[in-house]
C-alpha positions, 0 to 999 in steps of 0.5 A: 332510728337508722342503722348507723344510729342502731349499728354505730356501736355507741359507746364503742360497742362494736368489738374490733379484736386486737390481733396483729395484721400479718403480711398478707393482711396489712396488703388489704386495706380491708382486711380488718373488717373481718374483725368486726363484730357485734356484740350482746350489747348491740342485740336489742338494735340489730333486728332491723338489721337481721331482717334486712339480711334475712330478706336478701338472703331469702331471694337467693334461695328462691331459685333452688328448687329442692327448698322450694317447699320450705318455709324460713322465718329468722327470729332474734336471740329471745325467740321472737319472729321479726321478719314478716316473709311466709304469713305463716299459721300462727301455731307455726310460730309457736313451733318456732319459738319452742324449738328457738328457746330450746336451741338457745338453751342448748347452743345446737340446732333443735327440732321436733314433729308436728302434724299439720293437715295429715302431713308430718312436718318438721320444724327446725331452728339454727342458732347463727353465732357472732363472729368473736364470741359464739353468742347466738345473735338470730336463729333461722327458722324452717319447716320441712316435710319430715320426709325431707327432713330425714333425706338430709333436710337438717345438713342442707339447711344448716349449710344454708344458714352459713350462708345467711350469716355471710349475707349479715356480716357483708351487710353489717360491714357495710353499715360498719363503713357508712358509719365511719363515713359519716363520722368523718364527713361530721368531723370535717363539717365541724371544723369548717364549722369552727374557722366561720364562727370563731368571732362570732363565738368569741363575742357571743360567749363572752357574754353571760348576759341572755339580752347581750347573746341576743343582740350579738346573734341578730346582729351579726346574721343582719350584718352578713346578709343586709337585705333580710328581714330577721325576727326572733320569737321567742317562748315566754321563759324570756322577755326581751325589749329588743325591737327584733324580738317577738312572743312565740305565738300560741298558734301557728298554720300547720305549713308554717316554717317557724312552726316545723322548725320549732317543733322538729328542732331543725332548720326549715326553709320554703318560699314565701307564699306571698311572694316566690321570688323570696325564700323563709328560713325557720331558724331553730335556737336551742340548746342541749336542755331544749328549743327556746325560740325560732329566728325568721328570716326572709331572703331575697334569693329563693335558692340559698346556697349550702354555705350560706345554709350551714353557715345560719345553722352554724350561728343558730346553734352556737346562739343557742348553747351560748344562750343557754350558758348565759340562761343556765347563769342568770337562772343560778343567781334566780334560785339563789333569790328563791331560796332568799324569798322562801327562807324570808316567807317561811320565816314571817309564816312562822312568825304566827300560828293563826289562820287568818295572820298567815293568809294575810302574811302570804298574801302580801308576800307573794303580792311583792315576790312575783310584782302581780297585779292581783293576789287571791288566795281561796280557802275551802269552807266546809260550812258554808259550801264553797271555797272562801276569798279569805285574801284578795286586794280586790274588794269586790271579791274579799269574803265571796264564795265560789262554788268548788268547780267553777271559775278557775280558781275552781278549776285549779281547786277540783283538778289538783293541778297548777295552771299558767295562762298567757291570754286571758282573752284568748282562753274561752274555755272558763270564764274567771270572776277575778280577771273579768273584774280586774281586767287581767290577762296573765294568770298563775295558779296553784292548789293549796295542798294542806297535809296531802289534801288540796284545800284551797288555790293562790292566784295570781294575775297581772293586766299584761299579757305574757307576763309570768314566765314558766319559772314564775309557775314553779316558784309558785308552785314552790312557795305554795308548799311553804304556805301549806306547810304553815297551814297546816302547822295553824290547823294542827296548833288549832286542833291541839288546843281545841283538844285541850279546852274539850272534855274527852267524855263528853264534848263540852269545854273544859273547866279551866276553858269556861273559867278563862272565857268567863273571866275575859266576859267579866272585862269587856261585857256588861251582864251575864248568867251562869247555869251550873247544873247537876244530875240527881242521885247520879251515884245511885245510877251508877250503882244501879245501871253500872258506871258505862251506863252513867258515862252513856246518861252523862253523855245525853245530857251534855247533847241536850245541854248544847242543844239547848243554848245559843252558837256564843254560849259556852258549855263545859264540864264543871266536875263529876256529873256537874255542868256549867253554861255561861250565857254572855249578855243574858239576865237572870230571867233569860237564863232561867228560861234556858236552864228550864228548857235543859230541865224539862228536855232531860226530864223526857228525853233521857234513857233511862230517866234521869232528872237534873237541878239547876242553879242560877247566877248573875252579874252586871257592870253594876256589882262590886267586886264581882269575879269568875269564884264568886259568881261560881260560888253563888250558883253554886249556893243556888244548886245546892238549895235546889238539892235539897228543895227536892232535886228537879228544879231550878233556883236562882242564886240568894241575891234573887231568891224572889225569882226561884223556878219550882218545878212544876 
């Protein structure tokens, strides 16, 4: 920051005192700079100033000789030392800011005692105050012999300070009239500015078209100066069919003059480092937000003149702020088609609460709303390890697994963060299975964020290259919220009926869960077997070991029951201690093996020893009116008749009471 910035007073906060000018005054055309002042809200920024001045003030003083043992410093109104004369003991300036933050409290000089290497020493602080208002703005700082101290030291130093304070209001009334200077060299600059431009101003703001604005701009710097080649690079947010309009390129040389002049936001020139009879102009076009692009212009003149110079700036200012009202234009009509697209793909999401609808429905959206080559959607499989290609319109790749971390769909996964890549081709840093097998080179990509937890990535790619612009990336980002939201919402729908369909005790389904399964078996398979089994005499357990102890036998049970059956078998809670188990596709003599395996593990492995009966039913294509009551019924009727065959056995129902299993 320079000290016109710093010391200009922005805001108006320098205080210029209304006071009427008296004769004599009004005689000196000067004389109102002794009303200039700072104030507290310039004294963050005044220290370079107040160093400055501490530093001319200070080479005066080397000539007397009755100081030349003294030891200044200057320190700002925190007590902090911000000069760098006198390396002095860091104790010293403890010293100093000590005595500067008691002075501060009491607006008085301050000063103390201090022995240093057998000598006595005193260390003494000098509030300077601000014209106007007395505030401290700086303190002096300095160190005597107290034996000089005591001989008037304090009244000589005191007079000393008076003069650092003529040394900063001469040097800050200086900055003062620089300042002013400047603002009036600026104001001339503008309006010599505004009488070159104005058609071309004209012209360029009547349009609110972002190609248009170009156009006019290039057309009317190759009008005034014909012989120059012209080229604009711009960034990827705009693409432009315009011959003369070129991709920002992701690398330059570091001596490059479109480089500096897009990087440093001002004009950049040097001659051509083919030819020095010609002269490159780097040409930066930016607005108020930003820096959107760079002109290159090459001349056959390698002094430009300073008209000619401020005339291109001129024009590539005004190009930019036309360029981004017309930008701000068509990026308004943008969000309002966003938030269409959104409120439509929020709406179709919501149109289902199953996972998989909702993956294919987003898939198909974003596929539309970004006109992308290639959709992948990944989704985290805990089972089996990876994340899952649960949506991708190349085949090849639907349902594969990728590893977490590789790839970038990966990437994006493990990192958390979006990713936008304009050249696949001249990324090497991670090597994607999605654009290598379908020859894309644009990317964007997103975590699939589901309840704060990132559980997924969408990528979308394109064959072009440059062709997703940074509001393609955010709208991404965007929509993918919408999509996790959703998720979200299937899981959460999922996670409440699945806790509807379960016994809370046990883990098994619900009784009215087992009935709907088996009933919707009844209408599409050919055969199956019902187990429904009961522990013996389990009211004397409880009555025995007490009812957590049966809650805890109950619960082993119903573990050895679930792993004792096939993954499509369906376990459930019929009542009480009773269970059930549905073997779709099983015969009777099947399930009588599996119900002799649940029969014989509970026999040995439960704690304490408790043993259970089994009734067994079927039915087949072949039976009439066969229904989820009769066929509960019967192994029901088969249960009961292993109950009183003396318990810890397994029966099948009447219809087969030639195949009964006894126990052994």
């Amino acid at each position: 920051m320079s000290e016109q910035e710093a010391y200009g007073h922005k805001g108006s906060q320098v205080l210029v005192q209304d006071t009427m000018l008296t004769k004599d005054d009004s005689e000196d055309p000067t004389a109102w700079l002794k009303d200039t002042d700072i104030v507290s809200y310039d004294f963050p920024y005044a220290a370079d100033l107040i160093a400055d001045s501490f530093y001319e003030w200070y080479k005066g003083q080397a000539s007397l000789p009755f100081t030349e043992s003294w030891s200044w410093c200057v320190l700002n109104n925190e007590s902090k030392r911000i000069d760098n004369i006198n390396k002095s003991p860091q104790l010293w300036n403890l010293y100093w800011e000590e005595a500067a933050g008691l002075s501060l409290l009491s607006l008085k000089p301050y000063s103390f005692e201090a022995m240093e290497a057998g000598t006595s020493m005193t260390f003494l602080t000098i509030p300077i105050l601000t014209r106007s208002q007395g505030d401290i703005f700086a303190l002096l700082g300095c160190a005597m012999s107290t034996e000089q101290y005591e001989k008037g030291g304090q009244e000589i130093a005191e007079a000393l300070a008076l003069n650092y304070k003529t040394c900063f209001y001469r040097r800050f009334e200086h900055v003062f009239v620089s300042d002013l200077a400047n603002v009036h060299q600026n104001a001339e600059r503008e309006s010599e500015r505004h009488s070159l431009l104005f058609q071309i101003v004209q012209r360029m703001h009547d349009n609110i078209d972002v190609d248009s604005v170009l156009t006019e701009v290039i057309d009317s710097i190759c009008a005034m100066y014909p012989g120059a080649k012209l080229i604009l690079f711009m960034s990827q947010d705009h693409r432009s069919a315009h011959p003369q309009v070129k991709p920002l390129p992701l690398r330059w040389e570091n001596y490059d003059v479109c480089a500096r002049a897009f990087k440093d936001g001002r004009v950049s020139l040097q001659t051509s480092s083919e030819d020095s009879r010609y002269l490159e102009i780097g040409l930066p076009l930016g607005g108020k937000q930003g820096v959107y692009g760079v002109f290159h212009m090459v001349m056959f003149n390698p002094t430009l003149p300073d008209i000619d110079l401020r005339f291109l700036t001129m024009v590539a200012d005004t190009a930019g702020t036309a360029f981004e009202n017309a930008k701000l234009y068509e990026r308004s009509n943008q969000l309002i088609r966003e938030l269409r697209m959104s409120n439509e793909l929020t709406q179709r999401l919501n149109q289902s609460l199953r996972l998989g609808d909702i993956f294919q429905f987003a898939f198909e959206e974003l596929l539309e709303m970004f006109q992308a080559d290639y959709c992948c959607i990944l989704h985290l499989d805990e089972e089996k390890g990876g994340l899952e290609a649960i949506a991708c319109n190349h085949p090849a790749l639907l349902n594969e697994i990728i590893d977490i971390g590789q790839g970038l769909g990966g990437k994006v996964y493990s990192t958390g963060e979006p990713l936008i890549l304009s050249d696949y081709l001249e990324h090497t840093e991670t090597a994607s299975k999605l654009m290598d097998a379908t020859h894309s080179q644009s990317l964007i990509a997103t975590p699939l964020s589901v309840g704060g937890e990132v559980r997924g990535a969408i990528m979308l790619t394109h064959r072009e290259a440059h062709f997703f612009s940074y509001d393609n990336y955010r709208l991404l980002q965007a929509m993918a919220g919408h999509i996790g939201l959703a998720v979200g919402n299937a899981r959460l729908h999922a996670e409440v009926r699945r806790l509807a369909n379960r016994d809370s005790l046990t883990g098994l389904y619900a009784r009215h869960f087992l009935d709907e399964e088996i009933k919707n078996r009844l209408a599409t398979d050919f055969c199956g077997s019902l187990i429904v089994v009961d522990i013996d005499q389990f009211k004397l357990v409880n009555d025995t070991y007490g009812h957590q102890k049966g809650d805890k036998i109950l619960k082993q049970v119903s573990d050895i029951v679930k792993s004792s059956i096939r993954k499509g078998d369906i376990a459930a809670r019929w009542g009480g201690e009773e269970l059930a188990v549905y073997l779709p596709q099983l015969g009777v003599q099947q399930a009588a093996f599996v119900a002799e395996r649940i029969r014989c593990r509970v026999q040995a492995e439960t704690e304490p020893l408790v043993t259970v009966s089994c009734g067994i039913a079927e039915w087949s294509w072949t039976d009439d009116r066969i229904s989820v009551e009769s066929l509960f019924y019967r192994a029901d009727m088969a249960l009961y008749e292993a109950k009183n065959n003396g318990r810890n056995r397994v029966v099948i129902d009447t219809k087969h009471n030639e195949n009964r299993v006894d126990n052994p």
